[in-house]
Residue frames as a rotation matrix with the C-alpha (Angstrom) as fourth column:
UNK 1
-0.315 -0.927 0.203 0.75
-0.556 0.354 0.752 1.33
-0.769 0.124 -0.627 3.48
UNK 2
-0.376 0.194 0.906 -1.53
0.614 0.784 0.086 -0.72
-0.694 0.589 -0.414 1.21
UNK 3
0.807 0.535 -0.251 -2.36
0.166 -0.612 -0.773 1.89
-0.567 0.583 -0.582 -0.59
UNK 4
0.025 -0.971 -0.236 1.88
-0.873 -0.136 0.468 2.68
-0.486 0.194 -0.852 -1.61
UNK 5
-0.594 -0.179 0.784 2.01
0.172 0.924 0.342 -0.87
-0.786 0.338 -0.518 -2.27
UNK 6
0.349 0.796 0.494 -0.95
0.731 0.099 -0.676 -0.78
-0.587 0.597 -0.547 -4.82
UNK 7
0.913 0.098 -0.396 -0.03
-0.224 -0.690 -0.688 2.36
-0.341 0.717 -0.609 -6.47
UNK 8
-0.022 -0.968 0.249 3.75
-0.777 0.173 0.605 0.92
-0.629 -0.180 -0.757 -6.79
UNK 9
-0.766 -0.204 0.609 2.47
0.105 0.896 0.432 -2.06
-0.634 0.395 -0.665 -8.59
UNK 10
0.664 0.748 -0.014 0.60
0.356 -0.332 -0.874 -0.50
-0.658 0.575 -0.486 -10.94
UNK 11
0.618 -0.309 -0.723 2.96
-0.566 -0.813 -0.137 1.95
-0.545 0.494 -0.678 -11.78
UNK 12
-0.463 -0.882 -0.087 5.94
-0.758 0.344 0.554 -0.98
-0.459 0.323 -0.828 -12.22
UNK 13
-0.069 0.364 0.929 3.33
0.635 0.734 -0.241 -3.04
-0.769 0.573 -0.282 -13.96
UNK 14
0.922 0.172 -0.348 2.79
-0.161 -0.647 -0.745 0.31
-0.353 0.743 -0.568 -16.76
UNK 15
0.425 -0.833 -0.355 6.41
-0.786 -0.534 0.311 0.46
-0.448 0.147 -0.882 -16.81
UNK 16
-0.570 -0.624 0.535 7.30
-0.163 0.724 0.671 -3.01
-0.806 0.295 -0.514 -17.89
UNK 17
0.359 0.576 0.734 4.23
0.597 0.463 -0.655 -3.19
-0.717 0.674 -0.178 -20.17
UNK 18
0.650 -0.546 -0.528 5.98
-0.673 -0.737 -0.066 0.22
-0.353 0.398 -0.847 -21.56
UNK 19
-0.208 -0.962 0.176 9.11
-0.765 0.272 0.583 -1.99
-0.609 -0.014 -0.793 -21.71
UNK 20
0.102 0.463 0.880 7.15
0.190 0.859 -0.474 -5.17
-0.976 0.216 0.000 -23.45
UNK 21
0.656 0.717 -0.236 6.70
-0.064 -0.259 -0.964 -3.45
-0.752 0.648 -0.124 -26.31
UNK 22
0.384 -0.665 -0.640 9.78
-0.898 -0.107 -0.427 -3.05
0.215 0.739 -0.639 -27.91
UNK 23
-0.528 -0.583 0.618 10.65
-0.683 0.724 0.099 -6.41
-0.505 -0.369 -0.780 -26.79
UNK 24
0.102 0.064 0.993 8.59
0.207 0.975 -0.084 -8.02
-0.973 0.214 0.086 -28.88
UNK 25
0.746 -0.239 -0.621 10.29
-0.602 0.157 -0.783 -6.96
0.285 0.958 -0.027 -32.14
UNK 26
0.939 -0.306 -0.160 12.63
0.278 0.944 -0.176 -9.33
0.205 0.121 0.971 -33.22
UNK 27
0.001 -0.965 0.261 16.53
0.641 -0.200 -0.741 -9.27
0.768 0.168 0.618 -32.27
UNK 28
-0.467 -0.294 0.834 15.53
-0.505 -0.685 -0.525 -7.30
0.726 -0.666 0.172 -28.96
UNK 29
0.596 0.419 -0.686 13.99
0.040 0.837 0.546 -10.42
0.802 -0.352 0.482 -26.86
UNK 30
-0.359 -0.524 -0.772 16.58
0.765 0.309 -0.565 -9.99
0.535 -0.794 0.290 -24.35
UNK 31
-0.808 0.058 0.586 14.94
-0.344 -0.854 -0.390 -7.00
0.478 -0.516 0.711 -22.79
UNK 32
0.384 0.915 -0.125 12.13
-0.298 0.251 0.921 -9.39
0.874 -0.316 0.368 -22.00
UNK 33
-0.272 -0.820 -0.503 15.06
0.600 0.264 -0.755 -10.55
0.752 -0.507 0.420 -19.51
UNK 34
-0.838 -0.370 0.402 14.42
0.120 -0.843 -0.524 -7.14
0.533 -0.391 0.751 -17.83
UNK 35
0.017 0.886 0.463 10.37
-0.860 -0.223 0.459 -6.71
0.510 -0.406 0.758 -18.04
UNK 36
0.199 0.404 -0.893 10.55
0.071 0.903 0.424 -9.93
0.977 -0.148 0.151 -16.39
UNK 37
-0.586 -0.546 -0.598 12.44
0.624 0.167 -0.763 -9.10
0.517 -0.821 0.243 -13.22
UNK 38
-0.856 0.294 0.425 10.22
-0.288 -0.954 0.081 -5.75
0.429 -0.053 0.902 -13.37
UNK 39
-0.356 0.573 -0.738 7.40
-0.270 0.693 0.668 -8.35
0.894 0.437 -0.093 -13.09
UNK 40
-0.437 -0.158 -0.885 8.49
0.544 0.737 -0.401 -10.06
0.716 -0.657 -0.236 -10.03
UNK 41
-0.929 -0.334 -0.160 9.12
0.352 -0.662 -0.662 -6.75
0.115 -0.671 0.732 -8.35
UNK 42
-0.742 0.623 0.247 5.43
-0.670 -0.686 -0.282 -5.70
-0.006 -0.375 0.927 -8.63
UNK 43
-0.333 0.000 -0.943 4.24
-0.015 1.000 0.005 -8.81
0.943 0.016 -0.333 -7.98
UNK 44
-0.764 -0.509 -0.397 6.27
0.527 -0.137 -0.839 -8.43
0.372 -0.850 0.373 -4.73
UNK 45
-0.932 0.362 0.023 4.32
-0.357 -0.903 -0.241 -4.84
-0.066 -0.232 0.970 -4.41
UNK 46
-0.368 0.914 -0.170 0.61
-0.674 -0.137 0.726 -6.23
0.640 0.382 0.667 -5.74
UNK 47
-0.567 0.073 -0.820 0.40
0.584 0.739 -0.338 -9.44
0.581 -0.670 -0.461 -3.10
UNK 48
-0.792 0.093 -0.604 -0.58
0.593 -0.120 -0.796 -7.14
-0.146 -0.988 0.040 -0.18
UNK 49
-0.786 0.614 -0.067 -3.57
-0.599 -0.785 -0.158 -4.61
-0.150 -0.084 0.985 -1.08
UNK 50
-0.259 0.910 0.322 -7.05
0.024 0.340 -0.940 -5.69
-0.965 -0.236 -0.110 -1.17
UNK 51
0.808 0.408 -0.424 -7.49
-0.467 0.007 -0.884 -4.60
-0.358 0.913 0.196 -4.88
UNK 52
0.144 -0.707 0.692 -5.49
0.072 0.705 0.706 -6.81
-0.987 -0.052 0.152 -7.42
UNK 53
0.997 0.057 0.057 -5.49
0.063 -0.094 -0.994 -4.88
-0.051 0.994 -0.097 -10.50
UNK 54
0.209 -0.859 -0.468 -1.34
-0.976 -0.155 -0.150 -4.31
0.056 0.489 -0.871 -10.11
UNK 55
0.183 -0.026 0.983 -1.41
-0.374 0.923 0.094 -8.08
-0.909 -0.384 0.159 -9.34
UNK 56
0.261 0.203 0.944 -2.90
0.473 0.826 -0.308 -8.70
-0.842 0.527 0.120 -12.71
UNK 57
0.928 -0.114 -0.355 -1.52
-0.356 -0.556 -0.751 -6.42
-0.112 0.823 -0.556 -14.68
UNK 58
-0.558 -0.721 0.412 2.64
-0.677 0.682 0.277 -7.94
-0.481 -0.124 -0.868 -13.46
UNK 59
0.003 0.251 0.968 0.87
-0.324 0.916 -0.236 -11.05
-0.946 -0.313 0.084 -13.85
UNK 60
0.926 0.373 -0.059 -0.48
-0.037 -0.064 -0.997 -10.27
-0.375 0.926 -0.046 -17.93
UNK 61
0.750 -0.572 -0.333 2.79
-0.605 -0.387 -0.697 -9.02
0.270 0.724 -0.635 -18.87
UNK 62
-0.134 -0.847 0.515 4.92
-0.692 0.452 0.563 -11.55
-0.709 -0.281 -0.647 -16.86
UNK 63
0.147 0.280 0.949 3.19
0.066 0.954 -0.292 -14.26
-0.987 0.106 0.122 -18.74
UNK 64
0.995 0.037 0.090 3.13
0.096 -0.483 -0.870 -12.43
0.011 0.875 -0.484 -22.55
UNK 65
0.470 -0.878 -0.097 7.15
-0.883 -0.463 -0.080 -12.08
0.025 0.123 -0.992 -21.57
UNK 66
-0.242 -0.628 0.740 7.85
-0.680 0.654 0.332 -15.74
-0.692 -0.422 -0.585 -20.80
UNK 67
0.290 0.315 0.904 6.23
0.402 0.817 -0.414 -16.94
-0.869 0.483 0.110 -23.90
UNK 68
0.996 -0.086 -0.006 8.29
-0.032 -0.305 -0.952 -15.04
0.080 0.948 -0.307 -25.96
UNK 69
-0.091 -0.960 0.263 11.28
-0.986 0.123 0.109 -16.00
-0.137 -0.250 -0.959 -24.58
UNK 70
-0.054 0.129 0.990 10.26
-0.181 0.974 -0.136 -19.39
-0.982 -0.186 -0.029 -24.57
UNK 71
0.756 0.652 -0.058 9.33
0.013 -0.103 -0.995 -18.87
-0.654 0.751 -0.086 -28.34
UNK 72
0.680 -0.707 -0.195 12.54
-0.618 -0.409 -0.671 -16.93
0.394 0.577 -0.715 -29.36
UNK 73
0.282 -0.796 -0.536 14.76
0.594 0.583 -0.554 -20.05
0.753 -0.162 0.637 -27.22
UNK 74
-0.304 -0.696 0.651 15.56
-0.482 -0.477 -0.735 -18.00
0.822 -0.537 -0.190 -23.93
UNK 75
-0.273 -0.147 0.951 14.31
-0.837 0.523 -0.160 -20.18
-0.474 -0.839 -0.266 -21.84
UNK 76
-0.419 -0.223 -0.880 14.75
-0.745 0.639 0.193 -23.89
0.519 0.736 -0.434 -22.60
């Protein structure tokens, strides 16, 4: 089961960093909205295995999304 969990958060940590990208051109900042929830969710998934590379990967890109929102005014 920790093994599902680990490969899960990886994968939804690839996928939001996928998703990061075009979010940080200008005038598309609300999609950071999205990679953020994506975030949470493998978070959620990276807590429980023994390795913590999907941990810190969620973790990289949650943080790299909330300071551009914070930047661009979405979160005040």
């Amino acid at each position: 089961m920790k093994t599902i969990c680990q490969i899960l958060s990886v994968l939804i940590g690839l996928f939001s960093a996928l998703c990061l990208v075009p979010s940080l051109i200008p005038l598309l900042g609300a999609l950071n909205w999205l990679v953020l929830v994506f975030c949470l969710v493998g978070i959620i998934f990276g807590v429980f295995p023994e390795r913590k590379i999907g941990l810190t990967i969620n973790i990289a890109v949650g943080v790299v999304a909330l300071v551009r929102l914070i930047m661009g005014s979405g979160v005040v």
